[in-house]
C-alpha positions in Angstrom: 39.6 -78.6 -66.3 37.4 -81.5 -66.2 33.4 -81.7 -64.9 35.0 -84.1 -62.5 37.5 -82.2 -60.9 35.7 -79.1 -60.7 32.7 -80.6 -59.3 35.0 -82.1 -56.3 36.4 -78.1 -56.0 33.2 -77.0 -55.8 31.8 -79.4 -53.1 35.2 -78.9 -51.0 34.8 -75.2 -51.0 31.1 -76.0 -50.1 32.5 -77.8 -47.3 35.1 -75.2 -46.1 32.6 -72.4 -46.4 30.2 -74.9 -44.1 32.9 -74.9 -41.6 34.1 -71.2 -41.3 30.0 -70.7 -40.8 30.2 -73.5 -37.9 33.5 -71.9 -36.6 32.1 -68.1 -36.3 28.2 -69.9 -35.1 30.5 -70.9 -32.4 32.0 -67.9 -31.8 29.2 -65.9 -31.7 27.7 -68.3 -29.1 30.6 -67.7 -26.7 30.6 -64.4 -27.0 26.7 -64.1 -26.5 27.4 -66.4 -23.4 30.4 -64.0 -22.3 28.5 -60.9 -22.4 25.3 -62.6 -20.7 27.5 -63.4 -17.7 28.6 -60.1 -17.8 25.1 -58.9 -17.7 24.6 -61.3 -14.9 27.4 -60.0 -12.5 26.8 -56.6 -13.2 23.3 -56.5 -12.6 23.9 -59.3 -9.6 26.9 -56.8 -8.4 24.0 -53.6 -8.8 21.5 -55.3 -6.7 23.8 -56.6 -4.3 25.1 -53.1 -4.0 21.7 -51.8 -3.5 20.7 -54.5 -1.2 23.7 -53.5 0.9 22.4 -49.2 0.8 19.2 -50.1 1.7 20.4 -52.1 5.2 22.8 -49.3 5.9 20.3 -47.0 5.3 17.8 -49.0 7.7 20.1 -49.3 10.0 19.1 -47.7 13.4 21.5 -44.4 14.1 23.7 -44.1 17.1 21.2 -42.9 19.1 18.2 -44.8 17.7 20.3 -47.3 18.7 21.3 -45.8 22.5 17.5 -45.5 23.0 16.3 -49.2 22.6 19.5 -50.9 24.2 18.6 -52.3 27.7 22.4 -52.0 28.5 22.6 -48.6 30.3 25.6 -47.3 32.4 24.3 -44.7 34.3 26.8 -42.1 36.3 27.1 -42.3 39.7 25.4 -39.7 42.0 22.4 -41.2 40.3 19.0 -43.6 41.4 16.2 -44.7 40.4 15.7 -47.3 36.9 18.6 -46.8 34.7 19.7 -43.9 36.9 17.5 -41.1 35.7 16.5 -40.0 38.9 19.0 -36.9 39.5 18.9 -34.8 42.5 20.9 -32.4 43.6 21.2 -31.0 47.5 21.1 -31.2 50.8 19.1 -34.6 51.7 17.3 -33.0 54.8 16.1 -30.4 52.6 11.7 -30.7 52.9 11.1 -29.6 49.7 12.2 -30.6 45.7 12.0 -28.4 43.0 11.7 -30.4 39.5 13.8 -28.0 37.1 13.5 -29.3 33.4 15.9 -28.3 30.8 17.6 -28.7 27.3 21.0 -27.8 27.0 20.0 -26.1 23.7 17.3 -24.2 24.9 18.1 -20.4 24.8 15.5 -19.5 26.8 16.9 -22.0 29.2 20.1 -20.4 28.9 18.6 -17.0 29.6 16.9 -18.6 32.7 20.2 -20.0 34.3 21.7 -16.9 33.7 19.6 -14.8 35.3 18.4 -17.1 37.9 20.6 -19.9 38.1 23.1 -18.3 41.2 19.9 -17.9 43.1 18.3 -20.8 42.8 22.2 -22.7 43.8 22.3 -20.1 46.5 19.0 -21.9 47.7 20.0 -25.3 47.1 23.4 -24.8 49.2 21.6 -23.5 52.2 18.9 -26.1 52.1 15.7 -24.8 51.3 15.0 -27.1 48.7 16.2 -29.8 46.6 16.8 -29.7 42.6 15.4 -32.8 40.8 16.9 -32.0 37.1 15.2 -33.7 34.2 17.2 -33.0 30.7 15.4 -32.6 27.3 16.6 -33.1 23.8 13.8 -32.2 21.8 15.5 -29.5 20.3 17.5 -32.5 18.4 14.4 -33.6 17.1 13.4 -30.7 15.5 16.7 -29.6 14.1 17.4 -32.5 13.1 20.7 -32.1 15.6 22.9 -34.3 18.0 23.9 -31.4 20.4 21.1 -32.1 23.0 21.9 -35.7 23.4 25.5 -34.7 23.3 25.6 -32.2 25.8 23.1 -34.7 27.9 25.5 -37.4 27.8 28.8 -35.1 29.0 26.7 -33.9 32.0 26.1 -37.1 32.5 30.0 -37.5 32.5 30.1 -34.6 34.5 27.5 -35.9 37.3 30.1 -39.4 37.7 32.8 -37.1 38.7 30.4 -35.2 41.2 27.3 -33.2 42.0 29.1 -30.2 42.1 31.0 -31.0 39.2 27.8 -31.6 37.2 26.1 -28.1 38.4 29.3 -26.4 37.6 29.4 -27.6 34.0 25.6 -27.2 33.4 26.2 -23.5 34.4 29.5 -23.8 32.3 27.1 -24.6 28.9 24.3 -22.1 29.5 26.7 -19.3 30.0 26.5 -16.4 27.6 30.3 -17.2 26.5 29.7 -20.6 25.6 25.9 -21.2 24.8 25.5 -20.8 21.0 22.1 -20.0 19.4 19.1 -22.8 18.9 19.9 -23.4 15.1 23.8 -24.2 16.2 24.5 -27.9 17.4 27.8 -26.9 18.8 27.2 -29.4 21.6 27.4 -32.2 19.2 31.3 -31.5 18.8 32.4 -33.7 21.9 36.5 -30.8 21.3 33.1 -28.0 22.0 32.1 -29.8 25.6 35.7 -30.6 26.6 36.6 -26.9 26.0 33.8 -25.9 28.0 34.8 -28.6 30.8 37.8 -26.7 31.2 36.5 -23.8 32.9 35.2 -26.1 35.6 38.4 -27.0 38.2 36.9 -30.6 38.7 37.1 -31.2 35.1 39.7 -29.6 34.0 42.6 -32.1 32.2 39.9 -35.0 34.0 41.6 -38.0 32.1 38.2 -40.1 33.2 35.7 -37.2 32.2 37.6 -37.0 28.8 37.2 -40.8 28.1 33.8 -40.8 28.8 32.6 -37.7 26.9 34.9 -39.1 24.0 33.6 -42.7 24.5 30.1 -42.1 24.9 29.9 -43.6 27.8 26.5 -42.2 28.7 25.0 -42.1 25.5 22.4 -44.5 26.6 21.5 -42.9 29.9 20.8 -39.8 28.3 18.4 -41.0 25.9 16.8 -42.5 29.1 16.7 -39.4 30.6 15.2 -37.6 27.9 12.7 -40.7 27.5 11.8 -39.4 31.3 11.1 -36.0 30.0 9.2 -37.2 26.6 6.7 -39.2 29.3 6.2 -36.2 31.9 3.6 -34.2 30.0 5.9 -31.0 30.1 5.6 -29.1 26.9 8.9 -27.2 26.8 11.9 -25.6 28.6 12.5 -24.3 31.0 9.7 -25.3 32.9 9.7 -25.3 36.7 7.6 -27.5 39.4 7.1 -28.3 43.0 4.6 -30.7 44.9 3.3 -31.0 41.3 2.7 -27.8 40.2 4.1 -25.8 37.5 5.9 -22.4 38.8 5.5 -19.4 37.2 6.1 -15.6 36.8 3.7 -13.9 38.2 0.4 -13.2 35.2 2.7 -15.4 33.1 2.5 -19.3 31.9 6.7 -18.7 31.9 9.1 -19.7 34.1 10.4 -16.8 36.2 13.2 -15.2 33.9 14.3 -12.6 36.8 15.1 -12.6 40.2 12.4 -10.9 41.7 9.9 -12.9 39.7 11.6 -16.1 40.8 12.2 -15.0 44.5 8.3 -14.2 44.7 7.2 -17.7 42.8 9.3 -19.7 44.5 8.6 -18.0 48.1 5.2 -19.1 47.2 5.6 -22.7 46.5 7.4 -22.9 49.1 5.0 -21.9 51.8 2.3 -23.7 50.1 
């Protein structure tokens, strides 16, 4: 072989070795360029995905956002802003007795029990008025939806009628259906429409149904309890007339028996 042609077989292996190197370079950059626009999506895809959890997660509830709407449909047999002024009785009657309540309230449950067909026994032959103001601060605490729930059906309740709406109150705070404080029954709308079934102006109601179902009131109730949050009442049941609080005699409780209830309310009454 001869220096000339070797040295031209040298350089043209010099050159095709030059070239593979500039053919992988290249290579390498694409991939490089690949993976960093995989990098790019993925991590774009992460924080979009992130970004997107964080707004649902700031997201006001369904109550949060019942609470702030200024769209309220209040029920009928209702006055007063946003209908949260409830009473229930005889309009001639003199004298209104403020009854505050929380459908989850077992002490409340205990009261209506006990008390409740004496105090309606009152109310039908018009020696006073109820004014009913509904709680759900049990919610708050337990971290539940039944108060607002159950709020929200008697509010369903009180559109059909006043006597529809005492019914079903009594219905709820009756030892068969009431279920203990650290149960949110009421927050299973099937749990209310059971209930409503005892009561004969509810029963198979196609237009109590929808609006139990639909959440029709959702917003009134919040209102409501917004009434009770700004009354200075610390809990339930609590019991007032002309402004002041009625109690069991030597108690700061709300009369749990007849004779205690006969005797405070025979009081207020006269006073």
């Amino acid at each position: 072989m001869s220096a000339r042609n070797s040295n031209a077989n040298k350089a043209a292996a010099r050159e095709r070795l030059r070239e593979e190197r500039q053919r992988q370079a290249r290579k390498d950059r694409a991939r490089r360029q690949v993976v960093v626009a995989g990098s790019t999506v993925a991590i774009l895809a992460i924080a979009g995905g992130v970004g997107f959890a964080v707004v649902q997660a700031n997201k006001p509830s369904h109550w949060e956002a019942a609470k702030d709407t200024k769209s309220v449909t209040a029920p009928k047999n209702t006055s007063g802003p946003n209908g949260t002024t409830v009473v229930i009785g005889k309009p001639e009657a003199k004298k209104t007795l403020e009854l505050y309540e929380d459908s989850r309230c077992p002490i409340c449950a205990t009261f209506e029990q006990k008390v409740g067909a004496t105090i309606q026994k009152d109310v039908d032959a018009g020696k006073y008025k109820i004014k009913y103001i509904g709680a759900t601060f049990i919610d708050n605490s337990d971290n539940g939806e039944g108060s607002k729930n159950a709020l929200s059906a008697l509010g369903a309740a009180l559109d059909v009628s006043p006597e529809a709406f005492t019914a079903y109150k009594t219905a709820l705070y009756s030892a068969q259906n009431h279920p203990s404080e650290s149960d949110d029954k009421f927050a299973d709308d099937s749990a209310l429409l059971k209930i409503a079934d005892q009561v004969d102006a509810l029963k198979g109601n196609a237009a109590f149904k929808k609006n139990v179902e639909n959440g029709t009131f959702d917003a009134w109730a919040m209102k409501m309890s917004a009434t009770f949050d700004s009354s200075s009442v610390q809990g339930t049941p609590t019991l007032r007339m002309d402004g002041k609080t009625i109690t069991a005699e030597g108690s700061d409780n709300a009369p749990q028996t007849v004779p205690e209830y006969t005797a405070a309310i025979t009081k207020a009454l006269a006073a």
